[in-house]
py3Dmol code that shows the C-alpha trace and the ligand (Angstrom):
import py3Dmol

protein = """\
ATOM      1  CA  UNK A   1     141.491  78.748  73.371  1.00  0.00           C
ATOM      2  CA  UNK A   2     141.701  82.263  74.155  1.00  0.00           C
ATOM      3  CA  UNK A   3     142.183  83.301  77.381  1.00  0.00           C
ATOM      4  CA  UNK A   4     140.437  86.181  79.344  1.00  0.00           C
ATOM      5  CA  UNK A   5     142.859  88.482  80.482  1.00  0.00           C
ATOM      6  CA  UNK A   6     142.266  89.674  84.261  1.00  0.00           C
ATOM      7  CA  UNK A   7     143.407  92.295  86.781  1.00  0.00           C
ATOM      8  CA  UNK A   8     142.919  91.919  90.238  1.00  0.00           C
ATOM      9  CA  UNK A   9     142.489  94.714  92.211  1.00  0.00           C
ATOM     10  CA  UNK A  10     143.429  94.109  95.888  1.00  0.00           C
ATOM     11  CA  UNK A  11     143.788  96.179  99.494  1.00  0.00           C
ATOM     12  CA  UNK A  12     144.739  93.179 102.019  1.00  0.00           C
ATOM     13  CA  UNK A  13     144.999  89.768 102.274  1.00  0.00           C
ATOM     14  CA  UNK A  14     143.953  88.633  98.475  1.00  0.00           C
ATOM     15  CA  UNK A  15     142.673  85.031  99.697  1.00  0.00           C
ATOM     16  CA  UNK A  16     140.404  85.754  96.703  1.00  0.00           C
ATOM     17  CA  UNK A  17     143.434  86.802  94.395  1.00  0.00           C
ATOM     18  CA  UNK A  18     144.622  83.393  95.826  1.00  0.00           C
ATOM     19  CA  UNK A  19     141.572  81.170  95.019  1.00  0.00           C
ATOM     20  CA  UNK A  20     141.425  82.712  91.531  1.00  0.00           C
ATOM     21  CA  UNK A  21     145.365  82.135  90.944  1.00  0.00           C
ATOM     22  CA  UNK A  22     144.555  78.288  91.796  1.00  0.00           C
ATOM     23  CA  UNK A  23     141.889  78.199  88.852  1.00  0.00           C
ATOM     24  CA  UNK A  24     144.263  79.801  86.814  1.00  0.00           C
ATOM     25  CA  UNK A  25     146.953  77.307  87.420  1.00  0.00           C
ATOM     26  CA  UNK A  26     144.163  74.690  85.308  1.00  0.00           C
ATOM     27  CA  UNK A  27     145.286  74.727  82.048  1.00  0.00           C
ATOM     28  CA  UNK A  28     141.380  74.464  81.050  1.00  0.00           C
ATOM     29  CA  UNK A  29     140.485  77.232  82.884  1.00  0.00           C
ATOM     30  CA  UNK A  30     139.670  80.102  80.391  1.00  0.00           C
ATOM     31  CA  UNK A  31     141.188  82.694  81.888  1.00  0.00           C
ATOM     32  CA  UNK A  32     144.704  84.507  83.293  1.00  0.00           C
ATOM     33  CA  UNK A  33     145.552  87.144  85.487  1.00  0.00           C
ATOM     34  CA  UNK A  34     148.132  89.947  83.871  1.00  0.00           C
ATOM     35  CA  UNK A  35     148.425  92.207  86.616  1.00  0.00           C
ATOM     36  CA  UNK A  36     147.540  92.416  90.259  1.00  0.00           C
ATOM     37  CA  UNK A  37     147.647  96.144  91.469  1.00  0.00           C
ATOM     38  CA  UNK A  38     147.183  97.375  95.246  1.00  0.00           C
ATOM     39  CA  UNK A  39     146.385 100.272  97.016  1.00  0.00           C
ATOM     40  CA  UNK A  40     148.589  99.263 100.149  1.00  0.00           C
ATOM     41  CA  UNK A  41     151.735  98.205  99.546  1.00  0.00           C
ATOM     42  CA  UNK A  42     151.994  96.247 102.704  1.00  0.00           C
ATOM     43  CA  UNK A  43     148.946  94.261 101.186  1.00  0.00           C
ATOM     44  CA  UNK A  44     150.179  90.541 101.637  1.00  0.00           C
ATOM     45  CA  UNK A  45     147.967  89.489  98.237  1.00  0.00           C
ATOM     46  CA  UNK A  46     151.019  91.211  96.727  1.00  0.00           C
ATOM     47  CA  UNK A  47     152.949  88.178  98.033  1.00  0.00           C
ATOM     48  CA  UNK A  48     150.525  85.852  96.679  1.00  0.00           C
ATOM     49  CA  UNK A  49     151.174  87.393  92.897  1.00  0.00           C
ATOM     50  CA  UNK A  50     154.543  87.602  92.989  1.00  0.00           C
ATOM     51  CA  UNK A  51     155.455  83.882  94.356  1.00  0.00           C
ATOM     52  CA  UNK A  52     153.761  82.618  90.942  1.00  0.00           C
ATOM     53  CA  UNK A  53     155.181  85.397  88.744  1.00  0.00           C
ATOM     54  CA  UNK A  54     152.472  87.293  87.984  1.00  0.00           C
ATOM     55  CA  UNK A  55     153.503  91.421  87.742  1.00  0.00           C
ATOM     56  CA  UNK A  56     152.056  93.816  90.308  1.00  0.00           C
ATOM     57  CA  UNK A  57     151.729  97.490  90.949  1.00  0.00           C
ATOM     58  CA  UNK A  58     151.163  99.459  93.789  1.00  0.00           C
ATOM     59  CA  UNK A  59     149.054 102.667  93.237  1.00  0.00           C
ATOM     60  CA  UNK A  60     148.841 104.503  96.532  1.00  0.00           C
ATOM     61  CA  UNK A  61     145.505 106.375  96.907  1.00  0.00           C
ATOM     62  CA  UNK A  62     147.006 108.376  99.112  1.00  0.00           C
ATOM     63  CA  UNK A  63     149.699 109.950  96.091  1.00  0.00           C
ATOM     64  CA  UNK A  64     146.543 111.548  94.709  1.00  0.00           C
ATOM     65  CA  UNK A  65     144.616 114.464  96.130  1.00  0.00           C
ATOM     66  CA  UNK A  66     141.753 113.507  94.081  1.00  0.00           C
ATOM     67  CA  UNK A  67     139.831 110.456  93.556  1.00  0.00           C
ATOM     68  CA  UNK A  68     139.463 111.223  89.563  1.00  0.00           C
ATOM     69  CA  UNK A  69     143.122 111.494  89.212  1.00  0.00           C
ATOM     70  CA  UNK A  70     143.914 107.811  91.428  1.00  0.00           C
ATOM     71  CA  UNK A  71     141.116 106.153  89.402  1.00  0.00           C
ATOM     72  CA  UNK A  72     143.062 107.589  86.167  1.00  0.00           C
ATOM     73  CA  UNK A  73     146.158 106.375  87.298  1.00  0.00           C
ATOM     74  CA  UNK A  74     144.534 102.857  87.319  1.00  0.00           C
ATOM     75  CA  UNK A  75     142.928 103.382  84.336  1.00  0.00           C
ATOM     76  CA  UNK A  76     146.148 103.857  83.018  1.00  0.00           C
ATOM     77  CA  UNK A  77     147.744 100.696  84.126  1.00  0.00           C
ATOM     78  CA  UNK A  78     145.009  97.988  83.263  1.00  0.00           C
ATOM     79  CA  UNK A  79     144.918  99.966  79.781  1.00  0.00           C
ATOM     80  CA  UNK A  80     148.561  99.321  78.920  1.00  0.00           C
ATOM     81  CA  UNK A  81     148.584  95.563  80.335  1.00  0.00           C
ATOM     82  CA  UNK A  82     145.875  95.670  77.954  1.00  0.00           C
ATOM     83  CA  UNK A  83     143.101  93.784  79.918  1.00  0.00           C
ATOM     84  CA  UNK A  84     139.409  92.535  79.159  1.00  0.00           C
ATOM     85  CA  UNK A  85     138.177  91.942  82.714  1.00  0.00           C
ATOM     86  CA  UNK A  86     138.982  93.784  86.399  1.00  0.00           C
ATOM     87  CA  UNK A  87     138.464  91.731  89.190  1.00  0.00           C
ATOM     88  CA  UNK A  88     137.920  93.733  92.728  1.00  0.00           C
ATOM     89  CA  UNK A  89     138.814  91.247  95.321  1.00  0.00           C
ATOM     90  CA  UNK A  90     138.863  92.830  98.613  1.00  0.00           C
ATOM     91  CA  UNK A  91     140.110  96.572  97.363  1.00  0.00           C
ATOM     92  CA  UNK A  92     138.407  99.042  99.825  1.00  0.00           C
ATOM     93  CA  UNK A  93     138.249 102.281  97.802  1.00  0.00           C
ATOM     94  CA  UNK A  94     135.564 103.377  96.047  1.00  0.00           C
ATOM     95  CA  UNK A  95     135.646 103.883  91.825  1.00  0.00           C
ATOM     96  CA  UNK A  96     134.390 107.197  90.965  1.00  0.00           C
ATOM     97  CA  UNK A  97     131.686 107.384  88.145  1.00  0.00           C
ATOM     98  CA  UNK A  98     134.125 108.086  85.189  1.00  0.00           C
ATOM     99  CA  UNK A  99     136.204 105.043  85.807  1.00  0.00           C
ATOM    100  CA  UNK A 100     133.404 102.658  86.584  1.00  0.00           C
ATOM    101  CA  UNK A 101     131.439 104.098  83.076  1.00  0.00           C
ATOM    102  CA  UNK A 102     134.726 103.274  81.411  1.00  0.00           C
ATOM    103  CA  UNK A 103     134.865  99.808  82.195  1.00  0.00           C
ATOM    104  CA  UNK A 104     131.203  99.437  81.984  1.00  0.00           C
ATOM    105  CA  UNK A 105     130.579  95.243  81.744  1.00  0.00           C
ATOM    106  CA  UNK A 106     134.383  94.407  82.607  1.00  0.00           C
ATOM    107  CA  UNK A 107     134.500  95.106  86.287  1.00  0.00           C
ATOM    108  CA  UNK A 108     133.097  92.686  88.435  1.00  0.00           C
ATOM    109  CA  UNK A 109     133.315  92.663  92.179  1.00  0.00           C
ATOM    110  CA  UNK A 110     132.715  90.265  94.975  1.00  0.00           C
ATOM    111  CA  UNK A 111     130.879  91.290  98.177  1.00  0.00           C
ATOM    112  CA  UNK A 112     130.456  88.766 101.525  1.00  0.00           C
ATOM    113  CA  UNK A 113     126.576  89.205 101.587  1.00  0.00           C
ATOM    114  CA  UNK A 114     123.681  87.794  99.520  1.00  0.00           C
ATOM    115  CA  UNK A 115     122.826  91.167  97.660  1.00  0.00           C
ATOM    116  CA  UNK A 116     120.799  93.492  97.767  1.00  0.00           C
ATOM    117  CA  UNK A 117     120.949  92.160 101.370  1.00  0.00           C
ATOM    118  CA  UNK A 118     123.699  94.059 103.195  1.00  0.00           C
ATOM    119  CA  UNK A 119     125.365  96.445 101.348  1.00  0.00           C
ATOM    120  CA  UNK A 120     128.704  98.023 102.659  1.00  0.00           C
ATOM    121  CA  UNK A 121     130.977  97.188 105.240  1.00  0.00           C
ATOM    122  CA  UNK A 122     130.568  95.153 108.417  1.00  0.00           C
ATOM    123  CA  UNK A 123     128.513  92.762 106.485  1.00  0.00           C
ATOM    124  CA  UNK A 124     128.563  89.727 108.709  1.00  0.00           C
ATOM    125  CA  UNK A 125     127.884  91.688 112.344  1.00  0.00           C
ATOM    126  CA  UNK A 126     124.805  93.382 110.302  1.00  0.00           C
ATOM    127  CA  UNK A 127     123.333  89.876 109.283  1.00  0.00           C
ATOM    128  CA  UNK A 128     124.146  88.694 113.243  1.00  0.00           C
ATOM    129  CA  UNK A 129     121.985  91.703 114.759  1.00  0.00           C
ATOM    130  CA  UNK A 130     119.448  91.695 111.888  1.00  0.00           C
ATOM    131  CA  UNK A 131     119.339  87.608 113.076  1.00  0.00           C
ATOM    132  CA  UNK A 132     118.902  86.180 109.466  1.00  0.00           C
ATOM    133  CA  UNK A 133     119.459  82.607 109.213  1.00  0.00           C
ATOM    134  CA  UNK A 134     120.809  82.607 105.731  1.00  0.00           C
ATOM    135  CA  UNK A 135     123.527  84.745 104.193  1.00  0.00           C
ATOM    136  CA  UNK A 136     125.876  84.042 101.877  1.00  0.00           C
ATOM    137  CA  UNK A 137     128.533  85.777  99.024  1.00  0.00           C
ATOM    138  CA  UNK A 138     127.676  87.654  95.925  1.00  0.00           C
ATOM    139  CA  UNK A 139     129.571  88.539  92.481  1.00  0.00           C
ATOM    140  CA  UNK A 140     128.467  91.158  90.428  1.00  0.00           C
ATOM    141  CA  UNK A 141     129.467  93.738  87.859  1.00  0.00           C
ATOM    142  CA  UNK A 142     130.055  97.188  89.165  1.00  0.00           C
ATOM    143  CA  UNK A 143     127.718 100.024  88.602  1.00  0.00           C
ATOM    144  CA  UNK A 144     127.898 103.438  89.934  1.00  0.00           C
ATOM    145  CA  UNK A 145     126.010 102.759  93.063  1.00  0.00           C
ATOM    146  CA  UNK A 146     128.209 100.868  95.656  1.00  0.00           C
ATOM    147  CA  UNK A 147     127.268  97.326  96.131  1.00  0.00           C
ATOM    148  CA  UNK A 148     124.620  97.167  93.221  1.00  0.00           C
ATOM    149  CA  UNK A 149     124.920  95.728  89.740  1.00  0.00           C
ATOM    150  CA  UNK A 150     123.790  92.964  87.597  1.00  0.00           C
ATOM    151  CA  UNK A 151     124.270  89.476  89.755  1.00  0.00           C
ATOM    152  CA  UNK A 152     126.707  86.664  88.028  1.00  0.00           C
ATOM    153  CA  UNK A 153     126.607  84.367  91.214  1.00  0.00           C
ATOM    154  CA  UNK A 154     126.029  83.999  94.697  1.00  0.00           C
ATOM    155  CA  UNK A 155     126.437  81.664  97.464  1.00  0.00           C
ATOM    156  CA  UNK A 156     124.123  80.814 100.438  1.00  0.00           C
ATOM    157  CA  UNK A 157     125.696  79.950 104.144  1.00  0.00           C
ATOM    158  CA  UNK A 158     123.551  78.999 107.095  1.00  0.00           C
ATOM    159  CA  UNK A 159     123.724  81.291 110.290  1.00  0.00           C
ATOM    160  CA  UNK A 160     124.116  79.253 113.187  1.00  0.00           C
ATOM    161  CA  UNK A 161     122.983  80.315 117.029  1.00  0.00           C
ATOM    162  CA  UNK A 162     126.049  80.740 118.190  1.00  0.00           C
ATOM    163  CA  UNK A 163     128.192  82.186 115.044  1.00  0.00           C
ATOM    164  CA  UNK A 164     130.793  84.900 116.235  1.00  0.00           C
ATOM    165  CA  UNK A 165     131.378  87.711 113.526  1.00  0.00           C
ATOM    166  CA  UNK A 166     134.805  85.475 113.076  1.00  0.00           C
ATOM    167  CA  UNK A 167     133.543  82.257 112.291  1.00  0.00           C
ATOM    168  CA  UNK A 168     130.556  83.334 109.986  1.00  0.00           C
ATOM    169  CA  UNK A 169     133.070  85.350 107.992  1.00  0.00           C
ATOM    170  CA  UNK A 170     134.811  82.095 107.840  1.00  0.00           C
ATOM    171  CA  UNK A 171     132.376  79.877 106.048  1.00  0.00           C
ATOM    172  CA  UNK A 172     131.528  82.950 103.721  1.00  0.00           C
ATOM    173  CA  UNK A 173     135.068  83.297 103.298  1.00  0.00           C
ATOM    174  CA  UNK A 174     135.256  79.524 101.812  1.00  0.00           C
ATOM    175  CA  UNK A 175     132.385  80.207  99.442  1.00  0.00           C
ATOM    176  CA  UNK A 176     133.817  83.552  98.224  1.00  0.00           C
ATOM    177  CA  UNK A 177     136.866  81.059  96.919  1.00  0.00           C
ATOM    178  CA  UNK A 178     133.750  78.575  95.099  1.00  0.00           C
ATOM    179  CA  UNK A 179     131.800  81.622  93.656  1.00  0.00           C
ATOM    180  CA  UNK A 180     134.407  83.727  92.229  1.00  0.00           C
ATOM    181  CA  UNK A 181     136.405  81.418  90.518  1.00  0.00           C
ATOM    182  CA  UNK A 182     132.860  79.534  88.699  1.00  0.00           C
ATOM    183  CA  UNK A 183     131.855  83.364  87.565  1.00  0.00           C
ATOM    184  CA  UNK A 184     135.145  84.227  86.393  1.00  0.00           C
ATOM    185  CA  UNK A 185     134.624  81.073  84.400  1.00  0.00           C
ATOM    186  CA  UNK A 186     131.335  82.102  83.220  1.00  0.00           C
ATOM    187  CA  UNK A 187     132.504  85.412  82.195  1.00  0.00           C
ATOM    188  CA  UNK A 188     135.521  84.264  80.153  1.00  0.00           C
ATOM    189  CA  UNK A 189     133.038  81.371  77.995  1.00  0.00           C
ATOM    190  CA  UNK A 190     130.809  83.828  77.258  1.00  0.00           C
ATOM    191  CA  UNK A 191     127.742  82.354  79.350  1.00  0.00           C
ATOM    192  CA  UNK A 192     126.624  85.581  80.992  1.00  0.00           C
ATOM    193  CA  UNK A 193     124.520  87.958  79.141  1.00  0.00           C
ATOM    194  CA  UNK A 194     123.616  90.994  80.968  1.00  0.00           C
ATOM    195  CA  UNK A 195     119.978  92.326  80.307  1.00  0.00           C
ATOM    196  CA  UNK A 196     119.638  95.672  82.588  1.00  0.00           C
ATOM    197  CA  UNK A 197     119.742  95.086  86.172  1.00  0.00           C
ATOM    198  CA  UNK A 198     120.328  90.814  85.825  1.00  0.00           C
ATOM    199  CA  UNK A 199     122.079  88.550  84.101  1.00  0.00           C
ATOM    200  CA  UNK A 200     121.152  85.230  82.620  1.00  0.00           C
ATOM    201  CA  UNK A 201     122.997  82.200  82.404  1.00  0.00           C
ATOM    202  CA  UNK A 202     123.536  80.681  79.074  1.00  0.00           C
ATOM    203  CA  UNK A 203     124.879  77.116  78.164  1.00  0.00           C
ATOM    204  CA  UNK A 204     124.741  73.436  80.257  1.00  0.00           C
ATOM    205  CA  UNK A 205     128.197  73.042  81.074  1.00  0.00           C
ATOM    206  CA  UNK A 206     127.506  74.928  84.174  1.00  0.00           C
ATOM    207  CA  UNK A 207     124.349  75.555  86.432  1.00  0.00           C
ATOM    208  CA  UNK A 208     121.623  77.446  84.553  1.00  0.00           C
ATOM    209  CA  UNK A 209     121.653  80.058  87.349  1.00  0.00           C
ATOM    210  CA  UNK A 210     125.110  80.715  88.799  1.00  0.00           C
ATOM    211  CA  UNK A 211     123.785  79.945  92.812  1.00  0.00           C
ATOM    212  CA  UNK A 212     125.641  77.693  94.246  1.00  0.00           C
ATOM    213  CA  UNK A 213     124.519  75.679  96.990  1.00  0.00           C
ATOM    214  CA  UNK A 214     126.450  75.167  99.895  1.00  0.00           C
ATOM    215  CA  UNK A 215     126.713  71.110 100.764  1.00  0.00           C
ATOM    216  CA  UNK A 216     125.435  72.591 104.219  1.00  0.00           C
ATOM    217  CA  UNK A 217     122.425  73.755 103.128  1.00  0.00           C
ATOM    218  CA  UNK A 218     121.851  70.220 101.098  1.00  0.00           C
ATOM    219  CA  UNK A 219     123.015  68.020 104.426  1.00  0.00           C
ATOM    220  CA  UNK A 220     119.679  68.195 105.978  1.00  0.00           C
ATOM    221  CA  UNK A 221     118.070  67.662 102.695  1.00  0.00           C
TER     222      UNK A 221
END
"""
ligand_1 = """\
14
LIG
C 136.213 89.489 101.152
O 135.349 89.131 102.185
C 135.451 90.162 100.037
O 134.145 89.695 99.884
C 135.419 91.594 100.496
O 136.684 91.811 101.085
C 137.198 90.569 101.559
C 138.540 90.390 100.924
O 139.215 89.274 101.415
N 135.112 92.476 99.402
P 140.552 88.777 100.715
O 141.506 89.964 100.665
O 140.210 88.263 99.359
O 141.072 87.707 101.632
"""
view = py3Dmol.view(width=600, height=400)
view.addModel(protein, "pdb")
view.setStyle({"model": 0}, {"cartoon": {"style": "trace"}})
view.addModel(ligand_1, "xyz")
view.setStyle({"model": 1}, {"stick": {}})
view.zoomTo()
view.show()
């Protein structure tokens, strides 16, 4: 079986990095990660790589005095660990229009809001004041615009009444780990087609459509 060969791209703590280095660790799972590369080198998702091997590289954004030439420094590095798919997990600088065009369909990202929903930072105070009762996780490839691009997965979460910014981030948290892993998976079997603005879902070994339902959505079924 070939394997899909993945960079993560991290800023912080790389719990995602983590939850898609335990999939890897599944022989069956169709897919490895090469190289992890931060923007921080105090980022502890460096630690994460490096326990279980796997080679990193910090690329400070702040070496560069413009964003074309720190986005061609990356390009750079996932061209010559020669990689088919670029994870974002948690790396908080934007990809100018050049780099994103380059790795147009390989460069996915995940986002801790049901999109279009929430866009941008501060995503689970937003959903508190805006008083949804749902919200939830997203992956999706990358397009130009920040936070937009065809949809691989998502993830719903009930709000509760009295839900801090902390413990909703939590539970969205845990899903992040379910959904990003499954479209990873998806990806690397060759089940998601992307036609324009969506995606569809091909083959039964996995949900038609990618959303996963939270058991505490079901509960009360
Ligand atoms: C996650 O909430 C992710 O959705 C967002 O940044 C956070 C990264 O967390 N893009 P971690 O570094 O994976 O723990």
């Amino acid at each position: 079986m070939k394997q899909l060969k993945l960079a993560v791209l991290i800023s912080g703590s790389g719990t995602n990095l983590q939850a898609l280095i335990d999939a890897c660790a599944d022989a069956d799972y169709p897919a490895q990660i090469s190289l992890v590369i931060s923007n921080k080198e105090n980022a502890d998702g460096l630690n994460r790589a490096k326990k279980v091997g796997i080679q990193t590289m910090i690329i400070r954004h702040t070496d560069f005095t413009e964003r074309d030439k720190f986005d061609q420094a990356l390009t750079e590095a996932l061209e010559s660990a020669k990689v088919d798919l670029i994870c974002l997990a948690g790396f908080m600088r934007i990809l100018g229009h050049s780099f994103v065009n380059r790795w147009r369909d390989r460069l996915i990202n995940i986002h801790p809001a049901l999109l279009p929903a929430f866009k941008g930072l501060h995503t689970h105070k937003r959903a508190l004041e805006a008083g949804v009762r749902i919200t939830g996780c997203t992956v999706h490839y990358v397009s130009t615009e920040v936070d937009v691009g065809p949809i691989v997965a998502q993830a719903a979460v009930l709000v509760m009444p009295n839900d801090t910014e902390e413990c909703l981030a939590k539970r969205v948290l845990e899903q992040e780990h379910r959904i990003y892993p499954l479209a990873v998976e998806l990806i690397a079997r060759g089940q998601v087609q992307i036609y324009g603005k969506c995606t569809q879902i091909t083959g039964t070994r996995k949900p038609q459509s990618a959303s996963l339902i939270n058991p505490q959505l079901q509960k009360d079924k």
